[in-house]
N, C-alpha and C positions, 0 to 999 in steps of 0.2 A: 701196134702196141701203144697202149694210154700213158704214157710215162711225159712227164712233164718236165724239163729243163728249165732250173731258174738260181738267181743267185743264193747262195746260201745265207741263212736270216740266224739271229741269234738263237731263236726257239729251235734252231735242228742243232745244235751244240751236244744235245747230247745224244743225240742220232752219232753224227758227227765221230765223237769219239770213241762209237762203239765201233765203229767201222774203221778207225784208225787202228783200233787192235787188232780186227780183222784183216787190215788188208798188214798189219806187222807181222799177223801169224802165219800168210799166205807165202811172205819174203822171208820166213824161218826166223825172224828177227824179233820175236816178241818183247822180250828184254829191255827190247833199243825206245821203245814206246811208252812214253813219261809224262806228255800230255795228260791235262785234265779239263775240264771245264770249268773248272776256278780259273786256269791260267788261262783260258780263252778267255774267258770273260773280262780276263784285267790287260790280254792283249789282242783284242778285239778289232783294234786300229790295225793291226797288220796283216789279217785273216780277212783272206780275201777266195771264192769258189763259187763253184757251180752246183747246184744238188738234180740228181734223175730221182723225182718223186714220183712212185703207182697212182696207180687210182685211190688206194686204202691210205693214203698220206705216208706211205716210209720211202725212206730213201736208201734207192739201191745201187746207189751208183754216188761216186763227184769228182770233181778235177779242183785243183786247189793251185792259186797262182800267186805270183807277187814281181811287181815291177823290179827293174835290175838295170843297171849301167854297165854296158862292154864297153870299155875304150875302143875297139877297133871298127866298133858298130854303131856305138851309141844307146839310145832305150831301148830296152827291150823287155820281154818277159819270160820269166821261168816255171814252169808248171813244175810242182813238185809232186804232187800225185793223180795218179789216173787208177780210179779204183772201180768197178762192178762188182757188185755178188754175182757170185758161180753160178745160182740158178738162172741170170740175165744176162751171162755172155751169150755170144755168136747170134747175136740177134741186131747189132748193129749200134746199140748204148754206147758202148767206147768208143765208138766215131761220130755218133753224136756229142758226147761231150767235149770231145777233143778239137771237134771241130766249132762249137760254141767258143770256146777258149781260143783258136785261133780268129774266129769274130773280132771278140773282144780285142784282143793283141790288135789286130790290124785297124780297128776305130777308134784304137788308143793309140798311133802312129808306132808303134816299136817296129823296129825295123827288123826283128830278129824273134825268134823262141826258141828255148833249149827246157833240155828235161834230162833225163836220165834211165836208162834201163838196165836192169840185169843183166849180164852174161848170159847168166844160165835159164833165163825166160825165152825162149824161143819165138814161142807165137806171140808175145809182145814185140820182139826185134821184127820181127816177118811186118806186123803189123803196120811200125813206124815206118817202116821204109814203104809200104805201099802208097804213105799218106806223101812219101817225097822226102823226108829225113833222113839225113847223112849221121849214120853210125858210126860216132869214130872211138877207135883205141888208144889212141896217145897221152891222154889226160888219165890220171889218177883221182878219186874221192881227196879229199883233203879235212879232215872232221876235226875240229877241236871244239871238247866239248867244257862251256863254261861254268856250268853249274854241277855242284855235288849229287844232284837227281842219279 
């Protein structure tokens, strides 16, 4: 597969957030997605990812990160999204991204990565854990949201 892995540029913004409502509608949560690319654009500094571009220039895939302090660890990184379109799963995209992003992490020294999954996504939990990732249930979401959006 011709699919190219590279950081994400401002010109895919609106790639970007069309795939953000896709991958919102995927996790039943359409609602929760408020993102624009006005607001990327004005916070640009903190948008940080990867894009899986085809041959024909779209992007059908990305992983999206941003550095984080654990006290108990120290740096590290948090991937907040690991998205493919349906028509390019099980072909090995999501372990290529993911594992781009664990690149990253490890040439950025953090000594750690965390993300999050579903419950109820299956062949996502299956996944992580092949990759070596400890699934755990102790911790709750914690969301407070700051703006009237």
């Amino acid at each position: 597969m011709d699919i190219v892995i590279r950081p994400i540029e401002e010109r895919d913004y609106n790639q970007i957030v069309e795939l953000f409502r896709e991958f919102a509608l995927f996790e039943n949560l359409p609602e929760r997605m408020t993102n624009t690319m006005e607001q990327m654009l004005k916070e640009k500094a903190y948008f940080n990812g990867f894009a899986a571009i085809n041959p024909e220039g779209m992007i059908v895939g990305y992983a999206t990160w941003f550095f984080a302090y654990y006290t108990w660890v120290g740096k590290s990184m948090y991937m907040d999204d690991l998205y493919v379109k349906p028509e390019y799963r099980s072909n090995g995209l999501g372990t290529r991204l993911i594992t781009r992003v664990i690149e990253f992490a490890r040439e950025s020294e953090c000594c750690k990565m965390r993300w999050q999954v579903s419950a109820w996504n299956k062949p996502a939990i299956e996944f992580y854990k092949k990759l070596g990732a400890l699934i755990e249930d102790t911790e709750q979401n914690c969301d407070l949201m700051l703006t009237g959006r």
